[in-house]
LOROSE-66868 format. One record per residue: residue in one letter; chain; x, y, z of N, C-alpha, C, O, CB in turn. Coordinates in nm, 3 decimals. Atoms other than C-alpha are relative to their C-alpha. Last residue first. Glycine has a CB too. Layout:
N
+-----+-------+---------+---------+---------+---------+---------+---------+---------+---------+---------+---------+---------+---------+---------+---------+---------+
: res : chain :     nxx :     nyy :     nzz :    caxx :    cayy :    cazz :     cxx :     cyy :     czz :     oxx :     oyy :     ozz :    cbxx :    cbyy :    cbzz :
+-----+-------+---------+---------+---------+---------+---------+---------+---------+---------+---------+---------+---------+---------+---------+---------+---------+
:   a :     A :       X :       Y :       Z :       X :       Y :       Z :       X :       Y :       Z :       X :       Y :       Z :       X :       Y :       Z :
...
+-----+-------+---------+---------+---------+---------+---------+---------+---------+---------+---------+---------+---------+---------+---------+---------+---------+
//
This chain:
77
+-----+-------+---------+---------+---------+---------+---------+---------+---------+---------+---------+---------+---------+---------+---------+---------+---------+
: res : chain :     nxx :     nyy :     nzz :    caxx :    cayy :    cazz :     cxx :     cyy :     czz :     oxx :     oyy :     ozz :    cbxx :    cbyy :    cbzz :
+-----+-------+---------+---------+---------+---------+---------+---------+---------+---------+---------+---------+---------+---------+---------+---------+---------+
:   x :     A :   0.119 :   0.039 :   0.027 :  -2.738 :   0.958 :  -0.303 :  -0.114 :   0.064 :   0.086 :  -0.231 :   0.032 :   0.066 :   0.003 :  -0.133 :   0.008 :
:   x :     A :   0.017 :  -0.134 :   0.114 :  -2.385 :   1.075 :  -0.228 :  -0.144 :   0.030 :  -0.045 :  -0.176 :   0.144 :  -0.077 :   0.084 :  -0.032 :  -0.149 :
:   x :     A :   0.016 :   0.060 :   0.179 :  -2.372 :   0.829 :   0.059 :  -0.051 :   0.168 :  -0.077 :  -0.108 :   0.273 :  -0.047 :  -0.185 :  -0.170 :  -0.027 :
:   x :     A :   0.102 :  -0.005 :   0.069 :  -2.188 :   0.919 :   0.370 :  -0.032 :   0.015 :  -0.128 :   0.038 :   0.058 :  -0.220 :  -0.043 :   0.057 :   0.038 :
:   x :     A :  -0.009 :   0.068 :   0.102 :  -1.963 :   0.716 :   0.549 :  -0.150 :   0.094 :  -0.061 :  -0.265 :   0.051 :  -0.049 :   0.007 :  -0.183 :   0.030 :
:   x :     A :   0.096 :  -0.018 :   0.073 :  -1.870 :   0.803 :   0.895 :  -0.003 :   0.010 :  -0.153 :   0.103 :   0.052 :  -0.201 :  -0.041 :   0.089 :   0.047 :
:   x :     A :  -0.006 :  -0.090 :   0.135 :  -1.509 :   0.683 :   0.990 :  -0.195 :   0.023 :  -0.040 :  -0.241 :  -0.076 :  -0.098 :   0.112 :  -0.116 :  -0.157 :
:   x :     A :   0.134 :   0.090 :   0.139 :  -1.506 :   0.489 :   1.278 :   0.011 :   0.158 :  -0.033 :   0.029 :   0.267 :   0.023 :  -0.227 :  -0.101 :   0.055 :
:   x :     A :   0.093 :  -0.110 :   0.101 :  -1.191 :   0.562 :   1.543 :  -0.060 :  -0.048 :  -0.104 :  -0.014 :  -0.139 :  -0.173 :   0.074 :   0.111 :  -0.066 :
:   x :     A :   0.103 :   0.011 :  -0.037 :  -1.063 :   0.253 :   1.771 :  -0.089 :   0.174 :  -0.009 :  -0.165 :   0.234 :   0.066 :   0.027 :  -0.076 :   0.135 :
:   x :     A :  -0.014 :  -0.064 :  -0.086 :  -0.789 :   0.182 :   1.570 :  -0.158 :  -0.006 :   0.068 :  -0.246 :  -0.084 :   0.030 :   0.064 :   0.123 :  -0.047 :
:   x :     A :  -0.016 :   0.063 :  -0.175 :  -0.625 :  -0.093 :   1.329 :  -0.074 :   0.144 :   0.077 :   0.008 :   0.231 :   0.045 :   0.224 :  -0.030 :   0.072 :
:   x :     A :   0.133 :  -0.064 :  -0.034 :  -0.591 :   0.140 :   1.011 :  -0.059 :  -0.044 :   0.108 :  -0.124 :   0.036 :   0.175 :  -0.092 :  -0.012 :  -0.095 :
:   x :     A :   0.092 :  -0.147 :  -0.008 :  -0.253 :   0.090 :   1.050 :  -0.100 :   0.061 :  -0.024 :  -0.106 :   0.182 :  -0.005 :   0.025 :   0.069 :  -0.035 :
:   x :     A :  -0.033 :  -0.063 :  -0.149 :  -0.254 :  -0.262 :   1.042 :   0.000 :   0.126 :   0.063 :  -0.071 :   0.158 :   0.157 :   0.105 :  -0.021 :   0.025 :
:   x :     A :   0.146 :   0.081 :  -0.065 :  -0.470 :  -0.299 :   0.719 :   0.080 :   0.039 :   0.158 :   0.034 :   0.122 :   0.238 :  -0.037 :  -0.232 :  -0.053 :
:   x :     A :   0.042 :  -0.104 :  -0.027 :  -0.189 :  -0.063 :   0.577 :  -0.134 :   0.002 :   0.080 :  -0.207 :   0.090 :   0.126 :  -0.001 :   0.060 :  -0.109 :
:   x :     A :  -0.023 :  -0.133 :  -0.034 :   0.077 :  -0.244 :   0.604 :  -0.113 :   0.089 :   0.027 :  -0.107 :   0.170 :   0.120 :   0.071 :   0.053 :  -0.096 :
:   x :     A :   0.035 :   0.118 :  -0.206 :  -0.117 :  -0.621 :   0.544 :   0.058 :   0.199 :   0.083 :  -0.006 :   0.257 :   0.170 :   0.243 :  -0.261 :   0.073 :
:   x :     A :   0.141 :   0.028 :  -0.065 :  -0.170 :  -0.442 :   0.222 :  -0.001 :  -0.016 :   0.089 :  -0.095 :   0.011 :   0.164 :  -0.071 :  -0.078 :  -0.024 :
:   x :     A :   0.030 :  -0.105 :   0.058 :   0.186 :  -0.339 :   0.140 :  -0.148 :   0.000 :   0.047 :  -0.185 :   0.091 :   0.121 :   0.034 :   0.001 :  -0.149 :
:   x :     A :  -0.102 :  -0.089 :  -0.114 :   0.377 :  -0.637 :   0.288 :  -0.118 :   0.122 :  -0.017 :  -0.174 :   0.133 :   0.093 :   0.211 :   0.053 :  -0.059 :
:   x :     A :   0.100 :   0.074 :  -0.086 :   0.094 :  -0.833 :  -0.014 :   0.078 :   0.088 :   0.109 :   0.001 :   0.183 :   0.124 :  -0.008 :  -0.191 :   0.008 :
:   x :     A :   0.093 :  -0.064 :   0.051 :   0.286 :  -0.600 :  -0.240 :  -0.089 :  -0.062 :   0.094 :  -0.179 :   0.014 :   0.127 :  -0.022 :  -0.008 :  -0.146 :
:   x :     A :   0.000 :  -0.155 :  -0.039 :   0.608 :  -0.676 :  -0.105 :  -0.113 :   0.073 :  -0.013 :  -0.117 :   0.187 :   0.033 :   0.089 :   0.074 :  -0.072 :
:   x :     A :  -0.021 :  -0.045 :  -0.121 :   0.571 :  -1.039 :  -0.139 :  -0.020 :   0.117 :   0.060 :  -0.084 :   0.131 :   0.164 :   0.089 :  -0.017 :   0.018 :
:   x :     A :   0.143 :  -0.065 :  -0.057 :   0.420 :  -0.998 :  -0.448 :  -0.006 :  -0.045 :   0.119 :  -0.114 :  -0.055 :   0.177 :  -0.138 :  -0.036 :  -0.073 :
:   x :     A :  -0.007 :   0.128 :  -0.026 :   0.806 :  -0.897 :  -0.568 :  -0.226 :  -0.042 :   0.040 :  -0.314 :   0.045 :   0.038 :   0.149 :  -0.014 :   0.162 :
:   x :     A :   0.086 :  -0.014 :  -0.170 :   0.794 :  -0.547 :  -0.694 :  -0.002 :  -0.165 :   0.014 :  -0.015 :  -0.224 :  -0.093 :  -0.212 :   0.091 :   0.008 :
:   x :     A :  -0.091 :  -0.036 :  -0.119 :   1.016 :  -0.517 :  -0.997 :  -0.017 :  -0.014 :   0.143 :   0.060 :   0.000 :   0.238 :   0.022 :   0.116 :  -0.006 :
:   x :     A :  -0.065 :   0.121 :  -0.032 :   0.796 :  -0.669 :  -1.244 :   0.096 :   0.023 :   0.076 :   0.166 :  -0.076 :   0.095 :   0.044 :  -0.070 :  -0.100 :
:   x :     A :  -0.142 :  -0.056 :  -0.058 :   0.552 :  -0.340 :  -1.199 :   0.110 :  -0.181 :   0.046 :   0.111 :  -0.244 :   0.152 :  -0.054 :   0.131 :   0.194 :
:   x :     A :  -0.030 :  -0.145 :   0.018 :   0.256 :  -0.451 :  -1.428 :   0.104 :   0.051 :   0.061 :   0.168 :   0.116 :  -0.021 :  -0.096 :   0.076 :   0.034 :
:   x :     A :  -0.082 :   0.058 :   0.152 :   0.289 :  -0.844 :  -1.375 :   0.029 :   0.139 :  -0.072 :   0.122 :   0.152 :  -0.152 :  -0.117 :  -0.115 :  -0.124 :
:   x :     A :  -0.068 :   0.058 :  -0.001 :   0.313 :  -0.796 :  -0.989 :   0.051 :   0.023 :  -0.157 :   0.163 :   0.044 :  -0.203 :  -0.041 :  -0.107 :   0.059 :
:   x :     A :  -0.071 :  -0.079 :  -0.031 :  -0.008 :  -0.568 :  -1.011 :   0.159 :  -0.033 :   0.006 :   0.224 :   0.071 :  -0.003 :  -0.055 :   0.037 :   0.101 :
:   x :     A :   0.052 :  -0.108 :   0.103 :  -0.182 :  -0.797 :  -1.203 :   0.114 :   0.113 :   0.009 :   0.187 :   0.156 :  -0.079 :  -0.164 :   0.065 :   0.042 :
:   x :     A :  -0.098 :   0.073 :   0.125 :  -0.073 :  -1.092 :  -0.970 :  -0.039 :   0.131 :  -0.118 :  -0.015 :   0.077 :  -0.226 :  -0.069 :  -0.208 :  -0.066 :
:   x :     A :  -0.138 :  -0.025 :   0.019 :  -0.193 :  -0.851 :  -0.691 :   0.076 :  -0.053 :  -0.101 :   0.181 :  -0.002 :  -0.139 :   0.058 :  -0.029 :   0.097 :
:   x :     A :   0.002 :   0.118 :  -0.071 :  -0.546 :  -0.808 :  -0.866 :   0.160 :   0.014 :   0.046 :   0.237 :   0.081 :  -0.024 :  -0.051 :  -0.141 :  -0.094 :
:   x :     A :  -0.162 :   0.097 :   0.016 :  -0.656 :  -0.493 :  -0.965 :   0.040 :  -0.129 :   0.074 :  -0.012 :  -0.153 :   0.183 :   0.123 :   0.088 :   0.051 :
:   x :     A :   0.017 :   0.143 :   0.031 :  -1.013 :  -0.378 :  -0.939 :   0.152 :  -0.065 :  -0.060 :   0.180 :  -0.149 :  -0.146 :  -0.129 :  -0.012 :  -0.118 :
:   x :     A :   0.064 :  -0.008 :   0.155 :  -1.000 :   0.002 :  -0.916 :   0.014 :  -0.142 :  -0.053 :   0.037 :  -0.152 :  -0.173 :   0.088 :   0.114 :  -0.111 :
:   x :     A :   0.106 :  -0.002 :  -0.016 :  -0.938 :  -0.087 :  -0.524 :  -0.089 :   0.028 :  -0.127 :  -0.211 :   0.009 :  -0.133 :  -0.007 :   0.073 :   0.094 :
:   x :     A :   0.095 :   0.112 :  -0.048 :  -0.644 :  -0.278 :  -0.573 :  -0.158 :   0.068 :  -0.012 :  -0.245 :  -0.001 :  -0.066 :   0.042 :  -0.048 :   0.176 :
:   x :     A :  -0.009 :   0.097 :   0.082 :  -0.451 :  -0.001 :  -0.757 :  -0.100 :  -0.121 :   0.018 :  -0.170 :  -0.164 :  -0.073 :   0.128 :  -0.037 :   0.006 :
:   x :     A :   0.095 :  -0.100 :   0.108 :  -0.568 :   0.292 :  -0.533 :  -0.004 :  -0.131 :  -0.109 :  -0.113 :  -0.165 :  -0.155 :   0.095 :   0.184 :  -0.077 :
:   x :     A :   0.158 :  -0.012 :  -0.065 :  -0.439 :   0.035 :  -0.223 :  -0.079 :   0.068 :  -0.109 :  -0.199 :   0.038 :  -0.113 :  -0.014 :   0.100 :   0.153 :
:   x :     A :   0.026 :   0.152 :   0.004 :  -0.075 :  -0.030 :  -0.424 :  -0.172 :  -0.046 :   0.071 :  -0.233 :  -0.151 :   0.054 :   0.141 :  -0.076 :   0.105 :
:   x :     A :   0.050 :   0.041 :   0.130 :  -0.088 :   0.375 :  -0.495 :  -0.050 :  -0.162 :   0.000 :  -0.152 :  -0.198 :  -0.058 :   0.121 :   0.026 :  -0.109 :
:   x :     A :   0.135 :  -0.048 :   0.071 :  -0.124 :   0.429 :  -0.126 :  -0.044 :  -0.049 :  -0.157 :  -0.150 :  -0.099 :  -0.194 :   0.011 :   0.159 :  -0.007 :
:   x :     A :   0.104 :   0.095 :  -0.031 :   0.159 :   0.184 :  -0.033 :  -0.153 :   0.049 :  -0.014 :  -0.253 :  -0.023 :  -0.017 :   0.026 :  -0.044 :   0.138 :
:   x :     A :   0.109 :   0.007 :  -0.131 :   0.329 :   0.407 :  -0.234 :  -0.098 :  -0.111 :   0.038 :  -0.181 :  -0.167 :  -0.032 :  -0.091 :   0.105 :  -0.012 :
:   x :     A :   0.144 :   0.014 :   0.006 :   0.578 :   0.326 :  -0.575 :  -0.019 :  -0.056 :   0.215 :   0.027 :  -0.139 :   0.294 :  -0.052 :  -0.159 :  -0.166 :
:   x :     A :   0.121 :  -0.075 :  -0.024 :   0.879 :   0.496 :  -0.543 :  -0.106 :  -0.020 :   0.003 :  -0.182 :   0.072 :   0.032 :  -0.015 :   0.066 :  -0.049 :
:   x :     A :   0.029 :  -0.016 :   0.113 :   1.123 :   0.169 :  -0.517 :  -0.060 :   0.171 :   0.043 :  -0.041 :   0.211 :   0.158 :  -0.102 :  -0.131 :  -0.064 :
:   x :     A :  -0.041 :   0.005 :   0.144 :   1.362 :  -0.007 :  -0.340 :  -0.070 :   0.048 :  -0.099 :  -0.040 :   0.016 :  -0.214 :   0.019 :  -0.110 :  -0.038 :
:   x :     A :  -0.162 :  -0.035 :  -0.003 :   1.164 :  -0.071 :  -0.028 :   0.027 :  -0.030 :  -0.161 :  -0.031 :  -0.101 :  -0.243 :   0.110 :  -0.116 :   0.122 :
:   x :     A :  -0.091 :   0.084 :   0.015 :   0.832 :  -0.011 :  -0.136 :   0.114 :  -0.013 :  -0.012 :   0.179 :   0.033 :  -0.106 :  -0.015 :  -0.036 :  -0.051 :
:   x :     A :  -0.012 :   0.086 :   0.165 :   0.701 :   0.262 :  -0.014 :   0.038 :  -0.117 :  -0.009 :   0.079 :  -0.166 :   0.096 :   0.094 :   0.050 :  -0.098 :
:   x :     A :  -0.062 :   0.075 :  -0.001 :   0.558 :   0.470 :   0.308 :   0.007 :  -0.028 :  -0.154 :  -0.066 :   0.013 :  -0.244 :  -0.036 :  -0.082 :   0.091 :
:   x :     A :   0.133 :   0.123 :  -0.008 :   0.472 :   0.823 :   0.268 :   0.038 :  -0.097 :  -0.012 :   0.130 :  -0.084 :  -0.094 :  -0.110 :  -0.010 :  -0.091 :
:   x :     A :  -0.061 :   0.101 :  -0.121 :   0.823 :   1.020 :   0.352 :  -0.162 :  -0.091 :   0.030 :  -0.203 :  -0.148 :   0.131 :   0.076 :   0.116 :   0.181 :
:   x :     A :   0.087 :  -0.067 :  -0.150 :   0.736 :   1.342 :   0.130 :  -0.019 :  -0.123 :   0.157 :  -0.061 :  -0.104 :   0.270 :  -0.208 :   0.040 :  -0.069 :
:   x :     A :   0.118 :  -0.012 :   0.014 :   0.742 :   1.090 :  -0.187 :  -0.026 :   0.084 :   0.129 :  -0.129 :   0.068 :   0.194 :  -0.068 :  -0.128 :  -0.022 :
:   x :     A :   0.044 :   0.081 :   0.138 :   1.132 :   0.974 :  -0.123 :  -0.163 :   0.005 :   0.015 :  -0.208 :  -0.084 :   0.088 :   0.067 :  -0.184 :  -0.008 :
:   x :     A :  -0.083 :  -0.055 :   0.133 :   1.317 :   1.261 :   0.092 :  -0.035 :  -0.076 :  -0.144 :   0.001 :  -0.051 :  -0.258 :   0.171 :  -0.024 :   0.027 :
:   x :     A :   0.012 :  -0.113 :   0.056 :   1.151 :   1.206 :   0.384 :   0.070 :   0.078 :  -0.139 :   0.088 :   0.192 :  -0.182 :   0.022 :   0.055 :   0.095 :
:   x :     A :  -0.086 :  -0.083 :  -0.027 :   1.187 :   0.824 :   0.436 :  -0.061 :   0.106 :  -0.068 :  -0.133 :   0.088 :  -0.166 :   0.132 :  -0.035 :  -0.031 :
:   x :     A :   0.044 :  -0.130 :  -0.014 :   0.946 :   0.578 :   0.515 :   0.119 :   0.084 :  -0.023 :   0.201 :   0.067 :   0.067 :  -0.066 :   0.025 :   0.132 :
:   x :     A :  -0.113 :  -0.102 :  -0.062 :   1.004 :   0.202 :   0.430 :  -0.125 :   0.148 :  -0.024 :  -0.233 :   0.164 :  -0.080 :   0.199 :   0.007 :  -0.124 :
:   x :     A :   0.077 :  -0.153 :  -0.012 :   0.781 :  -0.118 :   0.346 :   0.084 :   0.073 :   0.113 :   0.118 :   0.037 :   0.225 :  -0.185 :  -0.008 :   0.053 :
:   x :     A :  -0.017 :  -0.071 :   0.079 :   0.968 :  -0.429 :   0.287 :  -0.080 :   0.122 :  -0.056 :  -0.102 :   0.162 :  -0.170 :   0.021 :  -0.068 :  -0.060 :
:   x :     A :  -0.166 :  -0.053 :   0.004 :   1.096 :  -0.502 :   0.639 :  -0.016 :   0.046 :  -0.173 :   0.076 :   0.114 :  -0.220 :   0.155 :  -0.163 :   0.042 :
:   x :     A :   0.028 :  -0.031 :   0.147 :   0.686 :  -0.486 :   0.755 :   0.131 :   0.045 :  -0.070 :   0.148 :   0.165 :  -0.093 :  -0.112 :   0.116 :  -0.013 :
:   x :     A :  -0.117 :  -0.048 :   0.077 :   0.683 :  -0.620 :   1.106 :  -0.027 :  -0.022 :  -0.178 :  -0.077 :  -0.111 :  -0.247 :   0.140 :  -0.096 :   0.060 :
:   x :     A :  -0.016 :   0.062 :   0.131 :   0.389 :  -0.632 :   1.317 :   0.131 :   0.048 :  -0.062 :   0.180 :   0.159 :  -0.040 :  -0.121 :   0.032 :  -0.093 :
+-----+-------+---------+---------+---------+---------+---------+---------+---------+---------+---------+---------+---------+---------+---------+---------+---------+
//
């Protein structure tokens, strides 16, 4: 897969990926979605991010989780 607007470098957040051109993490753009954000939400909150890049950002991280390790899941309950 290719992802030209998601970068890594060591010198911007410890080299977790970002949005090219910015500091915001493809982690924060996953913490954002999952407290119920929408990408047009997220688009209209950082007008710098295209929601190209932000959709780049999801599809990023859906591919790297790609593997053939399962995560156990246990409930707090």
């Amino acid at each position: 897969m290719n992802f030209p607007l998601i970068v890594s470098d060591t010198k911007i957040l410890s080299g977790k990926p970002v949005i090219k051109g910015s500091r915001i993490s493809v982690e924060s753009i996953l913490e954002l979605i999952a407290s119920g954000g929408s990408v047009a939400q997220i688009a209209e909150t950082y007008p710098h991010l295209s929601v190209e890049a932000i959709q780049q950002a999801i599809g990023f991280a859906a591919y790297n989780l790609r593997n053939d390790s399962f995560y156990e899941i246990i409930s707090a309950a």
